[in-house]
MIROKOL-280150 format. One line per 3 residues: number of its first residue (from 1); for each residue y, x, z of C-alpha. Coordinates in steps of 0.001 Angstrom, whole numbers. Layout:
# residues N
NUM) Y,X,Z ~ ...
***
This chain:
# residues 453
1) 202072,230236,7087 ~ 201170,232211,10377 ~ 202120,230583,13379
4) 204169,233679,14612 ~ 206296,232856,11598 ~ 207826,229741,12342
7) 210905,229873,14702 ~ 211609,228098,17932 ~ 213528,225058,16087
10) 210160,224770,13434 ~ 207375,224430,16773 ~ 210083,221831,18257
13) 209884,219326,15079 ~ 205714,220015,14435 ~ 205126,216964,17138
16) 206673,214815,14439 ~ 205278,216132,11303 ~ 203512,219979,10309
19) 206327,222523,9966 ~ 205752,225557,8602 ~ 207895,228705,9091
22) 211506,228569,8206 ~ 211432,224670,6863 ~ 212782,223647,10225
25) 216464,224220,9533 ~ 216896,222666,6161 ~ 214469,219809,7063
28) 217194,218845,10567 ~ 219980,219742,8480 ~ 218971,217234,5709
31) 217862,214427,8503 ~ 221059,214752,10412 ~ 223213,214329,6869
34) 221186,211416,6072 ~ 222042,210424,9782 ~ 225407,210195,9017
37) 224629,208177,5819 ~ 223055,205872,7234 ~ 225355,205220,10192
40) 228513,205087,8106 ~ 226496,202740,6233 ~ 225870,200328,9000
43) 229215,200220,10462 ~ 230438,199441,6885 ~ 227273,196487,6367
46) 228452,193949,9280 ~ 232194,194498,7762 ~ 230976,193645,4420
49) 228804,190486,5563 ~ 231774,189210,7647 ~ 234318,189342,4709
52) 231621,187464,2232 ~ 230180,184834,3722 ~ 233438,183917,5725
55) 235373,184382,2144 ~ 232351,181916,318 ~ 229571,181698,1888
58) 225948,182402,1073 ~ 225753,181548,-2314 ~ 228614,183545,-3592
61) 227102,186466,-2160 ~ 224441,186158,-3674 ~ 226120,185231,-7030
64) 228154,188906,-6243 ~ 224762,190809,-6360 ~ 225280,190033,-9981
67) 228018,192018,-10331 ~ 226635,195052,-9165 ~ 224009,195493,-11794
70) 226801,195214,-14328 ~ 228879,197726,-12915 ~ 225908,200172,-12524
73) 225307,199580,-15974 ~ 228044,201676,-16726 ~ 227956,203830,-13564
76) 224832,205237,-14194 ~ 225493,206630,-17281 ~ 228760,208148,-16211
79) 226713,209676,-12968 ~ 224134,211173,-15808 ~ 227487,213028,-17682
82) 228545,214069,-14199 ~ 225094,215912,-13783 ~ 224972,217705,-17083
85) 228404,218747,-16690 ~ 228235,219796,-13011 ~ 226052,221585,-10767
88) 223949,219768,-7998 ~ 226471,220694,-5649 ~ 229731,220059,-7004
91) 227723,216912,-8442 ~ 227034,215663,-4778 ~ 230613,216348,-3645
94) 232624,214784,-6124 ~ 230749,212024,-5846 ~ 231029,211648,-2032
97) 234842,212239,-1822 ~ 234992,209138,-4169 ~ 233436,206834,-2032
100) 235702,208431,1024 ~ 238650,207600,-688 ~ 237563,204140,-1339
103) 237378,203245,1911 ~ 241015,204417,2954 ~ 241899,202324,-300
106) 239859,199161,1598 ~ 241287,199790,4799 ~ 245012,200353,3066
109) 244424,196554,1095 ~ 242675,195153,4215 ~ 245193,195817,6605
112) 247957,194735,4002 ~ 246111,191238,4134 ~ 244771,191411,612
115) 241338,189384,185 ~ 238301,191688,271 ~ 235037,189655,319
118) 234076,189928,-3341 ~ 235509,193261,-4432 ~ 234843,195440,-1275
121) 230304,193304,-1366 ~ 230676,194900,-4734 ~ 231912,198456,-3672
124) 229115,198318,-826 ~ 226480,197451,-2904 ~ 226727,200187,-5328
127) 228255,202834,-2516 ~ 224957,202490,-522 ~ 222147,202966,-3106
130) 223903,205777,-4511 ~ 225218,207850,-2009 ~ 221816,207494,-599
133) 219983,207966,-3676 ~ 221972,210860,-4451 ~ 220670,212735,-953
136) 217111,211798,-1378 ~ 217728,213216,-4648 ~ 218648,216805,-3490
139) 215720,216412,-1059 ~ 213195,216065,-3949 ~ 215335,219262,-5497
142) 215051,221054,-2384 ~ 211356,220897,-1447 ~ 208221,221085,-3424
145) 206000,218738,-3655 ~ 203574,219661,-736 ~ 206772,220457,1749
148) 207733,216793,1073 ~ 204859,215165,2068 ~ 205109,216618,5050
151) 208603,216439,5640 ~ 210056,213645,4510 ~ 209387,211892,7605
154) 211292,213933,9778 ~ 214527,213080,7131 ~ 213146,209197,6936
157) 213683,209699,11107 ~ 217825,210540,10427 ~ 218157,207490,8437
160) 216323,205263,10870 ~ 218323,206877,13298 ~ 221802,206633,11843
163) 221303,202738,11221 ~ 220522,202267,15071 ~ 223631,204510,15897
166) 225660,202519,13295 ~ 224816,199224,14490 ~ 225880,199673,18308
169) 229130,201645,17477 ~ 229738,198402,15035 ~ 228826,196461,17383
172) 231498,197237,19640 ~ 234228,197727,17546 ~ 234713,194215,15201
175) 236237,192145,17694 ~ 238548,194580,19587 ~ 239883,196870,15868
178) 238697,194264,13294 ~ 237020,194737,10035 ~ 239039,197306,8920
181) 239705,200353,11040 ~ 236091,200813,11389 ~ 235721,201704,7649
184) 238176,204996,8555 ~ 235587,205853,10840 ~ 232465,205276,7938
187) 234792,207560,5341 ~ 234632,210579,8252 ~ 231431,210263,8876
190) 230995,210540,5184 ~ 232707,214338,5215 ~ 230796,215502,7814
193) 227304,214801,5898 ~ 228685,216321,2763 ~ 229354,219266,4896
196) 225596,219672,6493 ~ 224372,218784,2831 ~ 225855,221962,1671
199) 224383,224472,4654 ~ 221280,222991,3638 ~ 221097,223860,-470
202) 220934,227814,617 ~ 217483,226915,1629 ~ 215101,228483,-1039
205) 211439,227138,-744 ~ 208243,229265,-1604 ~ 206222,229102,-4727
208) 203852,226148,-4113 ~ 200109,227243,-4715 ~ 198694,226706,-8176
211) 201689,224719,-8934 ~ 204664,226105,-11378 ~ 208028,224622,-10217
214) 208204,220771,-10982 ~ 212034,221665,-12234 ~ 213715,221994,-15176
217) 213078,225752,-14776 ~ 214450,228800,-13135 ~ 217750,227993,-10797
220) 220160,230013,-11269 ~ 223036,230957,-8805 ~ 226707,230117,-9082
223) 228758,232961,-7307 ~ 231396,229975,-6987 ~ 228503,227682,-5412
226) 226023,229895,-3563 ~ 223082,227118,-4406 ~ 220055,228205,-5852
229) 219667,225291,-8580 ~ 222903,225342,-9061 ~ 222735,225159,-12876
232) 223672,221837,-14719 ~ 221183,219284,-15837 ~ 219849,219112,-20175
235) 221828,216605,-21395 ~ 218743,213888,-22080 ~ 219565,210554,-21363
238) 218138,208716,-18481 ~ 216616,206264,-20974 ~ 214966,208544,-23288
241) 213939,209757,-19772 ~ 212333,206423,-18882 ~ 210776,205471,-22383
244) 208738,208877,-22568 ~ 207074,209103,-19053 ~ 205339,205743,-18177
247) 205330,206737,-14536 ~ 209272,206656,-14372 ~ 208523,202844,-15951
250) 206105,201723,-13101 ~ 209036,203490,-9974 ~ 211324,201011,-11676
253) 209295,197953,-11587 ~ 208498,198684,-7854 ~ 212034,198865,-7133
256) 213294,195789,-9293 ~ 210263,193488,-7378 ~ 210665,195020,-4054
259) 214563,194312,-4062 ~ 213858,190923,-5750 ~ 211742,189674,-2801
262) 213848,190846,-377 ~ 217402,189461,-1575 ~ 216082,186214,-1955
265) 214699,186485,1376 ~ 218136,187466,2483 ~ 219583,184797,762
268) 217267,182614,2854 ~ 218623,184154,6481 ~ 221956,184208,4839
271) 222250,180352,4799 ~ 220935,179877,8036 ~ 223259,182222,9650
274) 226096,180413,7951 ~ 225481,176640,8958 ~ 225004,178099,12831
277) 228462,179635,12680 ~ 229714,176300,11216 ~ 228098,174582,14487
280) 228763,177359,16949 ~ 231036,175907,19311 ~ 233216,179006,20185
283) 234320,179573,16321 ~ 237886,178665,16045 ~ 238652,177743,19346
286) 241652,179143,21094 ~ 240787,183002,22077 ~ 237900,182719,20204
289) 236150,184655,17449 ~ 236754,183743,13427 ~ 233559,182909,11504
292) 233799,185927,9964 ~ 233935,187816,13017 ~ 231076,185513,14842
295) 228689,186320,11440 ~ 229856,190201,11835 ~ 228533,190484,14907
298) 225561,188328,14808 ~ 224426,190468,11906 ~ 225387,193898,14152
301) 222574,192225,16864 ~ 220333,191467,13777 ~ 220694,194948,11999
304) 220294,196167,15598 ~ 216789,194795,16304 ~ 215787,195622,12569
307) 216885,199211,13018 ~ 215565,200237,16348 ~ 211945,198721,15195
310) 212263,200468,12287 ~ 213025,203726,14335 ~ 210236,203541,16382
313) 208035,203052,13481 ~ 209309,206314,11639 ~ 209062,208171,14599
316) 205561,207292,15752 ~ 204170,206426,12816 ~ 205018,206858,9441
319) 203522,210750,9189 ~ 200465,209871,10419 ~ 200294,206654,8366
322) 200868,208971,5307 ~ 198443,212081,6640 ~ 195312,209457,6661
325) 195907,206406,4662 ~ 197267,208173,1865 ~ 201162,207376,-422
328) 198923,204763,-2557 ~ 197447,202761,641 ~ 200992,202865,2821
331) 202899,201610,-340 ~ 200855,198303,3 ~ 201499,197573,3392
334) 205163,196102,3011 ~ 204062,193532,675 ~ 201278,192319,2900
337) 203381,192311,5516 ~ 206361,190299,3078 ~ 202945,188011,2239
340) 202533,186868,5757 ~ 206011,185933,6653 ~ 206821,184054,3226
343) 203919,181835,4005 ~ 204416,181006,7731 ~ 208231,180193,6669
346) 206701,177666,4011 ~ 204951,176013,7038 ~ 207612,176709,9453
349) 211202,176839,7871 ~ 213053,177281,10889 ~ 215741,179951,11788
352) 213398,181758,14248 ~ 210846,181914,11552 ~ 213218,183589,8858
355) 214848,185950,11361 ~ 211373,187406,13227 ~ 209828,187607,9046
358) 212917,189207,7864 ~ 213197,191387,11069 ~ 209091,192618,10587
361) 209873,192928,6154 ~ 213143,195146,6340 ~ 212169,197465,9478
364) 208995,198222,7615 ~ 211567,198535,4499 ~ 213529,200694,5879
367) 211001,203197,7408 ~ 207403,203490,6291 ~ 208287,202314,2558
370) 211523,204180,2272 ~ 209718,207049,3322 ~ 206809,206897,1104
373) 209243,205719,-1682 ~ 211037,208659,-1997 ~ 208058,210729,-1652
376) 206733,209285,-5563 ~ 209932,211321,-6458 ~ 208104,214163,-5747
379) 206233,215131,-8899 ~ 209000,214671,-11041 ~ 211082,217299,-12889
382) 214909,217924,-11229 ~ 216185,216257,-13974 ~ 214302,213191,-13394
385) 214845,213441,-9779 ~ 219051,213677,-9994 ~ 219045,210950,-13544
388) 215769,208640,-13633 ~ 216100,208782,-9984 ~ 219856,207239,-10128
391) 219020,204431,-12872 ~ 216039,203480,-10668 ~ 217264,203403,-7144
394) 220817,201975,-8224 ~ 220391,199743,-11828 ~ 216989,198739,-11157
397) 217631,197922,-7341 ~ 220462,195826,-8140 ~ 218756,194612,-11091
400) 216709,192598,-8807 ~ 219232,191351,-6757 ~ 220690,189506,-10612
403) 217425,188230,-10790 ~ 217428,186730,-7057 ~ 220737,185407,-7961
406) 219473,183488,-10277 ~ 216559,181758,-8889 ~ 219206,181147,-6291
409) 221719,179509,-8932 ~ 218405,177460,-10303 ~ 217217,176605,-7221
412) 219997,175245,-5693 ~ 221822,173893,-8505 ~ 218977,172777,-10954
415) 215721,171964,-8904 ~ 216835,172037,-5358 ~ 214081,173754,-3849
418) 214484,173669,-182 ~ 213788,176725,2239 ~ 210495,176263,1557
421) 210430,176195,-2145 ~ 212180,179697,-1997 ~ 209764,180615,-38
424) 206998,179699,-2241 ~ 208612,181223,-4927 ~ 208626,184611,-2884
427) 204898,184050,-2243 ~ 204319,184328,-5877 ~ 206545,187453,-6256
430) 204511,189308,-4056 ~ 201549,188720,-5405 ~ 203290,190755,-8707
433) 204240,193317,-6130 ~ 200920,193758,-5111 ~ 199936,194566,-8783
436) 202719,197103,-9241 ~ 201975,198937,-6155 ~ 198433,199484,-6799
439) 199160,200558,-10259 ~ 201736,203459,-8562 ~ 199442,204370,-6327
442) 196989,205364,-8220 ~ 199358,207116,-10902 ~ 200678,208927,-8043
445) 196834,210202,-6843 ~ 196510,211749,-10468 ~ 199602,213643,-10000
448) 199912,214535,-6409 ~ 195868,215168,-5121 ~ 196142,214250,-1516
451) 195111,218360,-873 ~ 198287,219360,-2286 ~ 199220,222022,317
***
């Protein structure tokens, strides 16, 4: 693409990544929707940790986790009906004004004093890695495999982003509204994204070079939904999807061990932050906060730190770390960085320890490998981007937090392992993770040769 081709708004994002004529406007109009993602998400996160671990503490949250995979179980196979039924479109926005109307329903119950910890960890767990899943998703649908690699960055920079906006409105809003008028707020925010979403799907990328579209053929467009792959999905299953392309197999064992290190590593911070709210002097005195409130907002100034690291890192970083390392080499460095703090907390279990590893593991998380993770989307068809993409980013995601929950439930209840011995355990996990990663790197190489225009 000439340079006399690209438009004022495409030479204004090339410092962050290489933008090439006309991919400027879909590219900021996909970061700022996952923006607003993102920051609904993290006013909604301290809300959620506040109700849980005030309403039963550590362990019962992590017990919850369990619930999620089982109601995924059935979600995701509903979600895969929705797609063949629906184009991508209607799909996305059906979906979203669910989730809005949830949270009034939250906010309605929470305000009416009904108990929320349990139910509304569940809604949150599945609301986030779909909602989210389902953007990245349309992202994959959107751009072809070369435009991604390039791209993705600049969209990995709106979710960074939105989770540092999220956590300072958050932040100032628990103690004076509560943990409920703040979701009304989330379920806006929620609109708005659907809304750029939708400007962005009339973008029509160019025929990638030597390459026939990855799709599931020619889009066709709906005079009712100007979208140019705005026909419905085959109707194929996401399993038969999964048991006849091996690559699918090895996403879903990335995700399952990535998510299983890093719940039980939450798990770990989780208990630490509950015993100092049980100690901190100014819980339940008079004027003062609730625990639930005190844990709310300690996790705002947590999610805080994590998120404006992690911002940094997307914005200075991650395309260049992908432009000359290469997808295979960045997807190792999370669990060498998840190495190093599991085995300094096994020498040092101490809450400054567990906050500083888990602040390092989930800003890394949440920018470089969240980045690079979607990007092994790339080379799949559109179904397998909308269905396999679902099962693995929702089922198998919370399919490792059932597994954390129960090396939690054996740990504590059975063996007692101590901080450390959860540590060690973690240690040992990695080492699998290390495995997995290499494998996906290199299947990834074979599919997407780091020329790829």
């Amino acid at each position: 693409m000439r340079d006399d081709d690209r438009t004022r708004l495409d030479r204004s994002l090339s410092p962050f990544a290489e933008v090439r004529g006309g991919e400027g406007r879909p590219t900021i109009l996909l970061a700022l929707a996952i923006f607003l993602l993102l920051t609904a998400y993290y006013i909604i996160k301290p809300l959620r940790e506040g109700l849980i671990l005030a309403g039963g503490g550590a362990a019962v949250k992590s017990y919850a986790s369990a619930g999620q995979a089982l109601l995924l179980l059935g979600l995701v196979p509903l979600y895969g009906r929705l797609a063949d039924r629906l184009p991508r479109l209607r799909l996305i926005t059906v979906v979203t004004f669910f989730f809005v109307a949830c949270l009034v329903v939250f906010f309605l119950l929470g305000r009416a004093g009904v108990p929320l910890g349990v139910a509304f960890f569940l809604w949150v767990g599945i609301f986030n890695v779909m909602i989210i899943a389902q953007l990245w998703s349309f992202a994959n649908d959107l751009f072809r495999t070369g435009q991604g690699k390039r791209l993705f960055a600049i969209i990995g920079f709106g979710a960074s982003s939105g989770a540092v906006v999220g956590n300072v409105v958050v932040g100032g809003l628990i103690e004076p509204l509560g943990l409920f008028v703040p979701m009304l707020l989330a379920a806006a925010l929620l609109v708005v994204s659907l809304g750029l979403t939708r400007l962005a799907a009339s973008y029509e990328a160019p025929p990638e070079p030597g390459h026939d579209d990855p799709g599931i053929g020619e889009a066709t467009r709906d005079d009712a939904d100007p979208d140019p792959g705005a026909s419905p999905m085959p109707g194929t299953s996401v399993f038969r999807l999964m048991a006849r392309n091996g690559y699918l197999v090895l996403l879903a064992l990335l995700i399952l061990v990535t998510n299983w290190v890093n719940t039980t590593g939450e798990y770990l911070l989780g208990e630490f932050i509950t015993r100092a709210a049980a100690s901190a002097p100014e819980v339940g005195a008079p004027g003062g906060p609730t625990a639930g409130e005190w844990i709310g907002a300690f996790y705002a100034r947590f999610f805080l730190v994590v998120n404006v690291t992690s911002l940094a890192t997307q914005l200075f970083l991650v395309s260049r770390l992908v432009k000359y390392l290469g997808v295979g080499i960045c997807l190792l460095i999370l669990p060498v960085i998840a190495l190093g703090g599991y085995a300094l907390l096994i020498v040092y279990p101490v809450l400054t320890v567990v906050r500083w590893a888990k602040t390092a593991e989930n800003a890394t998380d949440y920018s470089l490998q969240n980045t690079v993770r979607n990007m092994l989307w790339l080379p799949t068809t559109r179904e397998e981007k909308y269905k396999a993409k679902q099962f693995v980013d929702t089922f198998c995601w919370r399919l490792g937090d059932v597994l954390s929950a129960t090396v939690v439930f054996v740990g504590t209840r059975w063996l007692a392992l101590s901080l450390p011995g959860f540590a060690t355990f973690n240690l040992v996990l990695v080492g699998f993770w290390l495995v997995i990663a290499v494998l996906v790197g290199r299947r990834f190489r074979r599919l997407v040769p780091d020329h790829t225009p």
